[in-house]
C-alpha positions in Angstrom: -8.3 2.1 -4.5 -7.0 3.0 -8.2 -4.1 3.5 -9.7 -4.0 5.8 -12.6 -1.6 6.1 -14.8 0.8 8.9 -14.8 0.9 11.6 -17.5 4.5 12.0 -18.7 5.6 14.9 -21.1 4.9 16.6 -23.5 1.7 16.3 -22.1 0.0 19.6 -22.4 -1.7 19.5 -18.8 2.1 19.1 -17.4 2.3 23.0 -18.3 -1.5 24.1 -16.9 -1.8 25.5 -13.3 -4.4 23.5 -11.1 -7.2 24.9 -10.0 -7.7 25.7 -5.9 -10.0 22.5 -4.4 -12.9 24.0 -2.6 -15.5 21.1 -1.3 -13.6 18.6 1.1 -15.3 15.5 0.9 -15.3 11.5 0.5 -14.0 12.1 -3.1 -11.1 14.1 -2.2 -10.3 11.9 0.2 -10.7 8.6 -2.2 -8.8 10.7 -4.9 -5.5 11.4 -2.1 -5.4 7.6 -1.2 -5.8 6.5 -4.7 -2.8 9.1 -5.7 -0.8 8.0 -2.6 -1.4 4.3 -4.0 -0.2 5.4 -7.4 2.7 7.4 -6.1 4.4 4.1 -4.0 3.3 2.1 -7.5 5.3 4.6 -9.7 7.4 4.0 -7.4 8.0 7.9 -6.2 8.8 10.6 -3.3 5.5 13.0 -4.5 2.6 13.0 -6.7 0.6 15.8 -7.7 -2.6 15.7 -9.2 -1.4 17.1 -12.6 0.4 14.6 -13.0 -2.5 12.0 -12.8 -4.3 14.1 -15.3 -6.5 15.7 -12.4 -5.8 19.8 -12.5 -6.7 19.9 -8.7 -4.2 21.6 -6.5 -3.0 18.5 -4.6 0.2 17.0 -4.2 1.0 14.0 -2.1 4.0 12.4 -0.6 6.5 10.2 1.8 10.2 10.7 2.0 10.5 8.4 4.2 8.4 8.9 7.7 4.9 8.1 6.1 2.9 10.0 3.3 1.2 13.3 3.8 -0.9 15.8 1.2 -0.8 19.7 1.0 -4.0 21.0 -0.3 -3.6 24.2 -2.4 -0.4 24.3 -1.3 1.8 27.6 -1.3 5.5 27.9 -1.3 5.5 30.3 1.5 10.0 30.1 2.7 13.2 29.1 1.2 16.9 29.1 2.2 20.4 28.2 1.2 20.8 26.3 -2.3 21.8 22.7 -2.7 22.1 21.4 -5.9 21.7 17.6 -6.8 20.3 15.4 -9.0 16.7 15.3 -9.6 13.9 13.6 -11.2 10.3 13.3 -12.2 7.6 10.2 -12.3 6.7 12.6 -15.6 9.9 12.4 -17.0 10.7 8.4 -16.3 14.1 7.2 -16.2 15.9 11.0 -16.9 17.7 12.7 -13.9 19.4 16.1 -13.9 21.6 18.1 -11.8 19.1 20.9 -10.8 20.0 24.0 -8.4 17.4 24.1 -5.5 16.4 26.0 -2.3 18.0 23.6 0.7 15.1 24.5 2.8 11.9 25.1 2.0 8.6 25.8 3.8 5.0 25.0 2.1 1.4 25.6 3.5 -1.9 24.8 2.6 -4.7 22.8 4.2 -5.1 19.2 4.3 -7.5 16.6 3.4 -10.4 17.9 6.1 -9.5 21.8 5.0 -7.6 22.5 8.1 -4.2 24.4 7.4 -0.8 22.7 7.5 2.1 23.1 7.0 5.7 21.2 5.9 8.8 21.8 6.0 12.5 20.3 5.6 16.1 20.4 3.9 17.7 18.7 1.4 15.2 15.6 -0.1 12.2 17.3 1.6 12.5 20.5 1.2 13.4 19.3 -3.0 10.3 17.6 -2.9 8.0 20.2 -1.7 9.4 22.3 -4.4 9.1 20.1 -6.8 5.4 19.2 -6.3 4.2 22.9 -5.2 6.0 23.7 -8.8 3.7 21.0 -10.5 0.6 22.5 -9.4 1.7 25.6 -10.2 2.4 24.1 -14.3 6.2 23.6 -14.0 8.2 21.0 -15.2 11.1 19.7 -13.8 12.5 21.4 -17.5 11.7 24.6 -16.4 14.7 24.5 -13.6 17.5 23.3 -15.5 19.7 26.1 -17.1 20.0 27.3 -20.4 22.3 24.5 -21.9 21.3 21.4 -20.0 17.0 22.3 -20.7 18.1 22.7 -24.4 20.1 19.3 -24.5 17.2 17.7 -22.3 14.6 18.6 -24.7 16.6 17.4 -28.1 16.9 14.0 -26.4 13.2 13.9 -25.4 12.5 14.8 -28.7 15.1 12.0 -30.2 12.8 9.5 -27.8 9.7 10.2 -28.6 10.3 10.3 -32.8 12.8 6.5 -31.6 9.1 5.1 -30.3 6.9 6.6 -32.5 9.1 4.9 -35.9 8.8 1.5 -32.7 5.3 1.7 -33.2 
């Protein structure tokens, strides 16, 4: 198995939707376990494919009661709001307070193309937002307000022009 190395922002294929996976074979199935690998390397919750630079609509992940994928998954039910902090393998070491869904309910197929489906509260049903909004091209960003996205972005900005004058 591989780990790849995860893309972090302002990487332009953060912001692109993936494209629906079609042919379930040996190399989606070597791709999932090398992004599960990656994801418990990172170390992380979830993993879509975007992130690994891969525009396949795929996410991985393992709150807690062993790792699972959603093939072309689709937010399909949400309910209640919870809000608490948040972060992203894309976005290392930066955490926000971000508003959520409590629940959430995702479908799709899995690694052999039959359907699943997953669904939780509170950390899970965060994470399969989360992941269903990176296949879909969203950031993290995208779900903080106004004020706190504008202030995120200036000190991302700050970072990158601190390593780039580092280098």
């Amino acid at each position: 198995m591989a780990i790849y190395p995860i893309r972090t922002f302002p990487d332009p294929v953060l912001s692109m939707s993936a494209a629906s996976v079609i042919v379930f074979d040996e190399h989606l199935a070597r791709l999932v376990d090398d992004m599960i690998e990656t994801m418990y390397d990172a170390p992380g919750v979830g993993l879509a494919a975007p992130q690994i630079g891969v525009l396949k609509s795929i996410f991985v992940a393992d709150v807690g009661e062993g790792p699972f994928v959603v093939v072309n998954p689709v937010l399909v039910e949400t309910a209640g709001r919870w809000k608490s902090e948040e972060g992203c393998l894309s976005i290392p070491g930066r955490y926000w307070e971000v508003s959520r869904a409590e629940y959430a309910k995702v479908d799709g197929v899995g690694i052999n193309g039959a359907p699943v489906s997953y669904e939780g509260d509170e950390l899970l049903g965060r994470v399969l937002q989360h992941e269903t909004d990176h296949v879909d091209g969203k950031l993290l960003l995208a779900r903080l307000s106004t004020r706190p996205r504008k202030q995120a972005l200036k000190e991302l900005r700050e970072d990158a022009l601190n390593a780039r004058r580092l280098t």
